[in-house]
N, C-alpha and C positions, 0 to 999 in steps of 0.2 A: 539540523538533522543530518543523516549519511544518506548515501547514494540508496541505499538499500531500504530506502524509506517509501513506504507507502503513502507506504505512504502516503489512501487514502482519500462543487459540494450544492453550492447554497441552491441552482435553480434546476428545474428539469429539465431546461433547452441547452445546458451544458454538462449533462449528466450521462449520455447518451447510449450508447449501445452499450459501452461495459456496465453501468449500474445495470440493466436491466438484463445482463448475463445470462444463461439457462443454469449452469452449475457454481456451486460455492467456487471451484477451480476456475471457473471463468470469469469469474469476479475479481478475485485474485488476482490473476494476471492481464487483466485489464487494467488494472494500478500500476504495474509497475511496466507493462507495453507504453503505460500513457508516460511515465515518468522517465524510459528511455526514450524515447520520440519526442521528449520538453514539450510534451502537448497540455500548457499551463491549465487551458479551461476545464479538459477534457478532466484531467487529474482534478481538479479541483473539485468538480462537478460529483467524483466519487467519493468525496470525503466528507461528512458531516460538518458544519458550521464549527459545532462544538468539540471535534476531532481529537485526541490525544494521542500522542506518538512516548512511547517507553523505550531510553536506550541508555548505555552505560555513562552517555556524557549528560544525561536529564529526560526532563519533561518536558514535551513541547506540543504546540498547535499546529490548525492548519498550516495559518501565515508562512510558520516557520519551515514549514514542509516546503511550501510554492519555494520559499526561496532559496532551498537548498536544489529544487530540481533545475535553477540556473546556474548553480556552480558546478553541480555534480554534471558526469557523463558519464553511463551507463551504457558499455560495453556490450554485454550480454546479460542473461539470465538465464536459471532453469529450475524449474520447483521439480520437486522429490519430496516423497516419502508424506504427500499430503489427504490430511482427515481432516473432518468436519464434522461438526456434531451440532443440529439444533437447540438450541438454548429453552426456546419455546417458538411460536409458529414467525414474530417477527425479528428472531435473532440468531446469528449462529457464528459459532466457533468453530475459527480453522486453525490448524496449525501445519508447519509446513517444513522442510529442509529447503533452500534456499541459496546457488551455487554462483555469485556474480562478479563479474571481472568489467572494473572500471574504479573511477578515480571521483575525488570531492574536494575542487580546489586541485592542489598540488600532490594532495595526498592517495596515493595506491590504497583502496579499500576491497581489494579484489578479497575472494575467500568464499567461503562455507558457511551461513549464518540457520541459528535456529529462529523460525519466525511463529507470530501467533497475529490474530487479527480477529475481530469482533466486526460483522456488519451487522445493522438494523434496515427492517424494513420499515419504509412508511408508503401506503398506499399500494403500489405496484412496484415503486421506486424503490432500490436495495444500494445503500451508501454504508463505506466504513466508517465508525465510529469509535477505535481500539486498532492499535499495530504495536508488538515490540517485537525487537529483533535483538539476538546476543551471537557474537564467534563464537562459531563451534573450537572446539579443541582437540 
């Protein structure tokens, strides 16, 4: 996965303040706070077991996510231009503009990206279960 990846588990003891967020926005960017900070559990803890991530190089899982957040370094962030719309009471759809500057490995992945992301609630617990991201152009 890229830096820009949500990117996104399994227990409530490492789920922690960002799944239980007050807005779809702060859900949001508690994935990707957790994934500049390489805060492996915390990230983990927001993403669903069964997690899918959509990006132009494939499909991928959680796993795949964790171990991109040890290669990647995530500079900054900034979300714009972001909606949400509930799906039904335990699901909803965001979508977002997405402004970040950092690297993945050797590679500059800095830029502009359009992002979307699916969480599901279960119980009181709100984890993401859907992330894709494309370069804007």
């Amino acid at each position: 996965m890229r830096i820009i990846s949500i990117a996104a588990i399994a227990a409530v003891a490492t789920a922690p303040v960002a799944a239980q967020a007050a807005t779809p926005l702060d859900k949001e960017t508690s994935v990707w706070q957790a994934f500049k900070d390489k805060k492996a559990d915390t990230f983990k803890g927001l993403l669903t077991p069964d997690f899918v991530a959509v990006y132009a190089e494939g499909t991928f899982g959680r796993d795949h996510e964790l171990q991109m957040l040890k290669v990647s370094n995530l500079k900054s962030f900034k979300i714009s231009d972001f909606k949400h719309r509930m799906i039904d009471p335990e699901d909803v759809l965001m979508t977002y503009t997405v402004d970040v500057k950092g690297t993945q490995g050797k590679e500059d992945v800095s830029g502009v990206y359009r992002a979307s992301s699916v969480w599901h609630r279960s119980g009181k617990l709100w984890r993401a279960v859907y992330h894709s991201e494309i370069k804007a152009k």
